[in-house]
Phi, psi and omega in degrees: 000135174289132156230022178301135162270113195290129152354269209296357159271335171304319183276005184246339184277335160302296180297001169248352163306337182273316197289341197279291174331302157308300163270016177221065177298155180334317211299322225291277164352299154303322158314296181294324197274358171254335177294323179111316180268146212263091188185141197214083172314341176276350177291309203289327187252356182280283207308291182332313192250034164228019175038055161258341176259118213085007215264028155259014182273159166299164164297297170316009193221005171085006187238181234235323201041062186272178194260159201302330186279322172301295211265004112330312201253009179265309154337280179337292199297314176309322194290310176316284216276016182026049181263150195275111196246010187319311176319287158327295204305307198291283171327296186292330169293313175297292192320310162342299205265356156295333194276338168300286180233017171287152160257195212260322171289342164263002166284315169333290164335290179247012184279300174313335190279319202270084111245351183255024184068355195290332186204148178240156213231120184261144143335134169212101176228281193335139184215170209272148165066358189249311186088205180293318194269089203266026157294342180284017209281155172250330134356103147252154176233140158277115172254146202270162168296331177270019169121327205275187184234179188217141175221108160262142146161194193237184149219134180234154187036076112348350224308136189040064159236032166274013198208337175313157173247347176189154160236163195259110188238151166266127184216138157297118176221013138251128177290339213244329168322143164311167182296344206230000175247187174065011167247179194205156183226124205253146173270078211257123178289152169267359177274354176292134171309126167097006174246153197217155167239162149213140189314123154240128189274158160267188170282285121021333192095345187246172183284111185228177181222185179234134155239135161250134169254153193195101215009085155247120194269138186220151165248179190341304180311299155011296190299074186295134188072168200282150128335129169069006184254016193299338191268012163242346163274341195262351164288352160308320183282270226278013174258350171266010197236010188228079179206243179258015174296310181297332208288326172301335184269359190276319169297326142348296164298336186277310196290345167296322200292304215286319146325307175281318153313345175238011150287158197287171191061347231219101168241127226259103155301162185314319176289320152302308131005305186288335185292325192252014128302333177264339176287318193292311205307312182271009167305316186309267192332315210270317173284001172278307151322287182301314175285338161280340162251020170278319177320295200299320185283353176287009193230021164053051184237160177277188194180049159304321192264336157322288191300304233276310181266321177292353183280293171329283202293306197278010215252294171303322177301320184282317167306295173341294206274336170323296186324288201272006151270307174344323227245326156274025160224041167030227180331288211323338210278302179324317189267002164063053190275005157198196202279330173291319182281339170285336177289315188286335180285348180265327180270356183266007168265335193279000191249357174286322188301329207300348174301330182257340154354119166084349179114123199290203169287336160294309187313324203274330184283328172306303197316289160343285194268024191238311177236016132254355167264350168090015219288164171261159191283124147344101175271161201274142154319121171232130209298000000 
């Protein structure tokens, strides 16, 4: 593995430092952080007109061809900069999996809008009671005699479709199939008759929903992937929602830690010292992790399982140490007592969801221990 840092990423982590500085101004900020939601259309259309969105696609695809490592540092730099990326993050994942396994009228269709910054793409896996084990889904789509599908069912954490133009849902669509077979995966307009959002506040501070669908009739075009394969198109999908982005949000923590220990008044015991030594310590790692499956994908390989364990390890690293830095900067931290502290204290509440992202943690260790340790499967708990 190389850890040499190319020119042109450097030089693309400055252009991208500049479009973020410019368009994710105080108000901006301020804006996203009393609304909750986690997404800032003037960032979102600044990166769009730097050809930042898409920008690992070829050129003939509207994108840059920049390599897996520049767009580390574009990730990197958004995080450092607390910028809100659900969005982004979200868009770019469904669009991955349209340039795959999509048809030639949807990529026509949506690739070009979401490179232009014009529409954004929400999650729909999670259900109320399902959780991470979203083979459980209970979501159905029905198909009709003329062609179209009919989708009943509910969804949680939903996150940013209240800003969204479609979400991406998982649904059943054969009833009588095992659990990982009979789903399918849908393109949903939010403009469709029978979809309603509703506000979930977090823990975290941000804005997530509940979506209900309620006979939303969609047609063909809708149907990302074959029929019955939806649990083999979102592993397409999940291979892009698992990789060194949290190793990003740690450097962050650090770089918040490291301000407040070296403000004035503020004085740091030996033991906090040990804290933010162990903290700096799995920073490393956890960026050492994410850059070995960024590697593997500059060399056009898969890195499912790379990303999976750099998702695990910074993920818990990052709750972990949120916790016990918080936790040394004893009141003032509780009490958000100035604009740093209050950023370390928004980010030890913002580090529980990160568990779950992607598949919780248990979920991520099964993966783990089953196809790189060779482990035989859990068997599931039965009433």
């Amino acid at each position: 593995m190389d850890f040499t840092v190319s020119p042109q990423t450097e030089q693309f982590r400055t252009e991208v430092r500049e479009v973020i500085r410019t368009h994710f101004t105080d108000d901006e900020r301020h804006a996203v952080a009393q609304s909750g939601t986690k997404h800032s259309w003037p960032l979102h259309r600044g990166l769009a007109a730097a050809g930042m969105l898409g920008a690992a696609w070829p050129v003939s695809e509207g994108g840059q061809n920049r390599s897996p490592h520049e767009m580390d540092a574009l990730y990197e730099e958004a995080a450092r900069a607390g910028v809100p990326m659900a969005g982004f993050s979200t868009t770019m994942l469904v669009a991955e999996t349209i340039r795959r396994v999509g048809t030639s009228e949807q990529r026509a269709r949506v690739l070009p809008r979401v490179v232009a910054g014009e529409i954004l793409i929400a999650l729909g896996y999670s259900e109320p009671g399902v959780g991470s084990d979203v083979a459980a889904v209970q979501t159905r789509a029905d198909r009709r005699e003329d062609g179209t599908w009919v989708i009943n069912g509910e969804k949680a954490f939903t996150t940013t479709a209240e800003e969204a133009d479609y979400v991406f849902v998982l649904a059943r669509t054969d009833q009588k199939a095992t659990r990982h077979r009979g789903l399918s995966l849908f393109l949903v307009p939010t403009s469709s008759e029978g979809f309603a959002v509703s506000a979930m506040q977090t823990l975290g501070g941000e804005r997530s929903n509940m979506t209900f669908f309620s006979d939303v009739v969609v047609d063909e075009t809708a149907l990302v992937g074959d029929v019955d394969t939806g649990w083999q198109t979102m592993l397409v999908a999940l291979d892009f929602e698992r990789g060194g982005e949290f190793a990003a949000e740690m450097k962050r923590m650090m770089d918040l830690v490291s301000t407040w220990a070296t403000g004035e008044g503020n004085a740091v015991s030996s033991n906090t010292l040990r804290r933010i030594g162990r903290a700096a310590t799995e920073t490393a790692v956890a960026g050492l992790l994410g850059s070995r499956a960024t590697s593997l994908r500059a060399e056009g390989r898969a890195a499912n399982l790379e990303g999976t364990m750099a998702k695990l390890y910074a993920t818990e690293a990052l709750q972990r140490h949120s916790s016990q830095l918080l936790d040394a900067l004893g009141t003032s931290g509780a009490a958000r007592g100035n604009a740093v502290e209050s950023a370390i204290e928004g980010m030890y509440r913002h580090a529980f969801v990160t568990t779950i992202y992607g598949g919780t943690s248990e979920v991520l260790r099964g993966v783990i221990a089953e196809r790189r340790l060779g482990m035989p499967r859990t068997p599931r708990a039965t009433a």
